[in-house]
Backbone as CSV, one residue per row, in Angstrom:
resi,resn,N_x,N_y,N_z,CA_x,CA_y,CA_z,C_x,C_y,C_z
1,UNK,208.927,159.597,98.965,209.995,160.545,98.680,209.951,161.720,99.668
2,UNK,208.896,162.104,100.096,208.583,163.412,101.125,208.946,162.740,102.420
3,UNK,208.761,161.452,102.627,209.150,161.227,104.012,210.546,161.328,104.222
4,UNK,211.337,160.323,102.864,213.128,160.342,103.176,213.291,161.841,103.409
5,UNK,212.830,162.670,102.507,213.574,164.394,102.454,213.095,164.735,103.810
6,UNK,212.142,164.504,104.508,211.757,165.069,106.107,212.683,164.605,106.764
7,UNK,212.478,162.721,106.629,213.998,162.341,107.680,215.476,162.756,107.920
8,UNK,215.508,163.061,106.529,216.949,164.010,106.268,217.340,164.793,107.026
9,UNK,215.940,166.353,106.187,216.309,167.502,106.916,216.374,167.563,108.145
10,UNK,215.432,166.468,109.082,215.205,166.365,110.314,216.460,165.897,110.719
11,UNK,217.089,164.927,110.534,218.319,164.651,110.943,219.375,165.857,111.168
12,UNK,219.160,166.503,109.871,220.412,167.248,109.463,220.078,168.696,110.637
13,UNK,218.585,169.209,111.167,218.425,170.060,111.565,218.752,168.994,112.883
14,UNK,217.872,168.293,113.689,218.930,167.878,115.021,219.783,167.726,115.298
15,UNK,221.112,167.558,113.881,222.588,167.465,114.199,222.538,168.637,114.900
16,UNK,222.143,170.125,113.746,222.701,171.032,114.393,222.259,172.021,115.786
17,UNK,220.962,171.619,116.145,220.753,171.735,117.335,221.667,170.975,118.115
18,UNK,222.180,170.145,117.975,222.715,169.220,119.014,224.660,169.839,118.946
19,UNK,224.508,170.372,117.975,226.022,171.086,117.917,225.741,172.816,118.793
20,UNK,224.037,173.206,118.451,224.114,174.436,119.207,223.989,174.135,120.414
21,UNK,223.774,173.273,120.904,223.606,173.262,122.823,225.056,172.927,123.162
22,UNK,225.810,172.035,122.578,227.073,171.715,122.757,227.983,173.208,122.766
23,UNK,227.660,173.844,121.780,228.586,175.395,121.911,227.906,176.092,122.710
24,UNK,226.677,175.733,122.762,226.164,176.915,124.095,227.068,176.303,125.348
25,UNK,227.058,175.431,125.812,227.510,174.174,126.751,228.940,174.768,126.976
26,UNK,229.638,174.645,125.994,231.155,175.327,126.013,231.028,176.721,126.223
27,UNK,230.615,177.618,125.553,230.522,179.019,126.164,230.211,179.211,127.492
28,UNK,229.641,178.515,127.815,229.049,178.972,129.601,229.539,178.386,130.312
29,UNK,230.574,177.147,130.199,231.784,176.114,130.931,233.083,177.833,130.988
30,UNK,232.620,178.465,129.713,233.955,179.069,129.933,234.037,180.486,130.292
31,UNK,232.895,181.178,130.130,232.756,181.829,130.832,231.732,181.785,132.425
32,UNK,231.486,181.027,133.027,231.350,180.416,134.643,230.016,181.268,134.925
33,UNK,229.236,181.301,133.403,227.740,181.944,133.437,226.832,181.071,132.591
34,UNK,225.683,180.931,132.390,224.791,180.741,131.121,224.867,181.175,129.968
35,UNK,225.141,181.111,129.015,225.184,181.892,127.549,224.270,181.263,126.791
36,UNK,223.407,181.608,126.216,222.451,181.090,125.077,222.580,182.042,123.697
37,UNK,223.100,181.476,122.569,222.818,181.795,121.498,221.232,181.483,121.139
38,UNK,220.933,183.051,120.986,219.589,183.210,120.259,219.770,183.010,118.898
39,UNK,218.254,182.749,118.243,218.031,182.747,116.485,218.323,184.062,116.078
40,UNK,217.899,185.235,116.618,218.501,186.598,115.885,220.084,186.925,115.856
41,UNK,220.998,186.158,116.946,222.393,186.476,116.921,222.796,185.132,116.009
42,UNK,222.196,184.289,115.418,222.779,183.398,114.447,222.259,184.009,113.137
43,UNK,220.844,184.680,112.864,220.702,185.341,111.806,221.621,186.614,111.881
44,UNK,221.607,187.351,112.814,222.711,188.471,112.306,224.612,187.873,112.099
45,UNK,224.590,186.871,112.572,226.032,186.890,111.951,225.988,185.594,111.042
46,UNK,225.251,185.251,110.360,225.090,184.835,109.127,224.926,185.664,107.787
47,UNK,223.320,186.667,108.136,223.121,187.761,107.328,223.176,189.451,107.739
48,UNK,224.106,190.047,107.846,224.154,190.790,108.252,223.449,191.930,107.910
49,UNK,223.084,192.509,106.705,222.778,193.458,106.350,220.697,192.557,105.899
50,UNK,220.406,191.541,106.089,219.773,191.066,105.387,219.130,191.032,106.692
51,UNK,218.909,190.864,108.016,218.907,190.880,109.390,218.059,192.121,109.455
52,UNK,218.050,193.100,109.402,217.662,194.495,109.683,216.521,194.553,109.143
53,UNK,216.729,194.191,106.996,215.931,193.997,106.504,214.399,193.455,106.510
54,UNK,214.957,192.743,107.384,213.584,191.277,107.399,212.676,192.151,108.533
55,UNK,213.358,192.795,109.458,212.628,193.745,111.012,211.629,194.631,110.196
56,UNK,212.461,195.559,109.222,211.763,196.461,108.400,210.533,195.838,107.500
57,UNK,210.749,194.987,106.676,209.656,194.458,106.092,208.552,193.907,106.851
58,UNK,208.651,193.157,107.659,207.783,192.338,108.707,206.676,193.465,109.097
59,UNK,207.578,194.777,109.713,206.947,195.872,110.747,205.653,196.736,109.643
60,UNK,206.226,196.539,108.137,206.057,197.583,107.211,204.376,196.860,106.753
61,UNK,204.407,195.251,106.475,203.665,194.377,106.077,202.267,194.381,107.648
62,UNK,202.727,194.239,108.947,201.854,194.291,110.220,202.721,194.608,111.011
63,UNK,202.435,195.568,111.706,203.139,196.124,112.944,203.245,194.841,114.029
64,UNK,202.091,194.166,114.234,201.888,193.520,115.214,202.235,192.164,114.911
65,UNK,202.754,191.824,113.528,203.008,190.178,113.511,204.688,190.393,114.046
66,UNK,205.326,191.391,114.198,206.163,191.598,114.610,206.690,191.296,116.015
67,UNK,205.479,192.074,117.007,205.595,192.094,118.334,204.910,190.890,118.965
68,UNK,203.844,190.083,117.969,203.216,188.502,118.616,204.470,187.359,118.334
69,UNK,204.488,187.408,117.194,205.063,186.211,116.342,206.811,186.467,116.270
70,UNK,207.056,186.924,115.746,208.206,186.954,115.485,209.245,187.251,116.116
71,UNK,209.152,188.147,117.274,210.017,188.437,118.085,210.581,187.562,119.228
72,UNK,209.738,186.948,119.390,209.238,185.956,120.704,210.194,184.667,119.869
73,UNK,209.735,184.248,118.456,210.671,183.068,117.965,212.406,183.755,118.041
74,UNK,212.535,184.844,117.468,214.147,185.345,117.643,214.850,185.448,118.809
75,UNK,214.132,185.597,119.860,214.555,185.391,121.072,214.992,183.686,121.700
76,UNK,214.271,182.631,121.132,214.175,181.226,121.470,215.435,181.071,121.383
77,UNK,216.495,180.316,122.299,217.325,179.546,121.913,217.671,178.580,120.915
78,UNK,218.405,178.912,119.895,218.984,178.199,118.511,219.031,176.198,118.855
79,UNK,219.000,176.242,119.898,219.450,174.674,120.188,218.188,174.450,120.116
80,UNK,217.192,175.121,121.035,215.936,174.344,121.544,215.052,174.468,119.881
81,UNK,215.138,175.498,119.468,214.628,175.573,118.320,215.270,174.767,116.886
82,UNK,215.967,174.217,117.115,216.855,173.178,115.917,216.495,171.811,116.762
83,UNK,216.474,171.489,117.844,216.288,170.225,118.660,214.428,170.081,118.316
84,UNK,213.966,170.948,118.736,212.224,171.115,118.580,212.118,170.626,116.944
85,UNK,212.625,171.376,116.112,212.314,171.591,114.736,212.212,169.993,114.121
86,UNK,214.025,169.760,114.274,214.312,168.627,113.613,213.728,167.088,114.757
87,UNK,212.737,167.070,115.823,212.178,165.992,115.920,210.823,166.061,114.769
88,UNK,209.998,167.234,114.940,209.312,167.529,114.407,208.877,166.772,113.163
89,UNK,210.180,167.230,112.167,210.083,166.739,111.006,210.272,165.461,110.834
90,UNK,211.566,164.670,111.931,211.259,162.940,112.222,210.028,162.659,112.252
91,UNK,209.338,163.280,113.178,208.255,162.650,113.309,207.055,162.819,112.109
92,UNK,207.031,163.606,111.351,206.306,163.840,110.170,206.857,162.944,109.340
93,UNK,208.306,162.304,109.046,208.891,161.556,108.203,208.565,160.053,108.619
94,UNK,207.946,159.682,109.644,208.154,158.266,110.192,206.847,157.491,109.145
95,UNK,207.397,156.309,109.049,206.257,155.548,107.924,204.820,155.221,108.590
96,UNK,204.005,155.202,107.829,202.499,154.758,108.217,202.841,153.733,109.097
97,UNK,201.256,153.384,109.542,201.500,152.424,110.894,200.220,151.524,110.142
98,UNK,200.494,149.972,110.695,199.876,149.087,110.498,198.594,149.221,111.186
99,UNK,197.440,148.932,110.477,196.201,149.121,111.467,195.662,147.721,112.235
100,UNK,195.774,147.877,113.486,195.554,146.972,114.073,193.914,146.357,113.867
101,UNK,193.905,145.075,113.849,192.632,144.380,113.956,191.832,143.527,112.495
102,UNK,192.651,144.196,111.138,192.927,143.711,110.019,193.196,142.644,109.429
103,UNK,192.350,141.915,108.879,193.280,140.896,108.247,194.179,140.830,106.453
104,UNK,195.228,140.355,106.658,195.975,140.863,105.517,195.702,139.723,104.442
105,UNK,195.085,139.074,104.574,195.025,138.166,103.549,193.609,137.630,103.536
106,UNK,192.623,137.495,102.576,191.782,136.866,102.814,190.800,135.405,103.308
C-alpha cells in the first residue's frame, strides 16, 4: 500500500515538474531570456500571507537553519525540485527485487 501511494505521489509530483519546466520553457521563449520560477515565488503566490510566516518562524526556532537549509532549497528551481522529488519517490515505490542465486522451489 506505501509503495502504490509513493508511485502516485511520485507520478503526480513529476507531472508537475514536467509542467514547471514546460512554463519555465514558455516564459523564456517569450521573453528572449532565461526565467526560472523559484519554490519561494510558487509559495508566495500560492500562500501569501502564510509565506512571510514560515521566514519568521524558521528564523525565531534557529537563526541558522534558515541561512544553511532553507534558503538555498527556496531558491532551487520548482521544475528541478518537482522532477528530483517525484523520481525520488518512484524510486522508493518500485517493488522488491528478486534475489539472484536462489532457488524457488525445493
Amino acid at each position: 500500500m506505501i509503495r502504490f501511494l509513493s508511485r502516485c505521489l511520485g507520478l503526480v509530483v513529476l507531472a508537475g515538474g514536467f509542467v514547471g519546466a514546460v512554463y519555465d520553457g514558455a516564459r523564456s521563449i517569450a521573453n528572449n531570456a532565461v526565467r526560472l520560477t523559484s519554490v519561494s515565488d510558487l509559495l508566495f503566490a500560492l500562500f501569501k500571507d502564510k509565506a512571510s510566516a514560515l521566514q519568521n518562524s524558521v528564523e525565531a526556532l534557529a537563526p541558522w537553519l534558515w541561512q544553511i537549509l532553507v534558503l538555498p532549497l527556496t531558491l532551487a528551481p520548482i521544475a528541478l525540485v518537482g522532477l528530483t522529488l517525484g523520481a525520488v519517490l518512484l524510486w522508493l515505490g518500485q517493488p522488491a527485487r528478486e534475489p539472484i542465486g536462489f532457488l524457488s522451489r525445493p
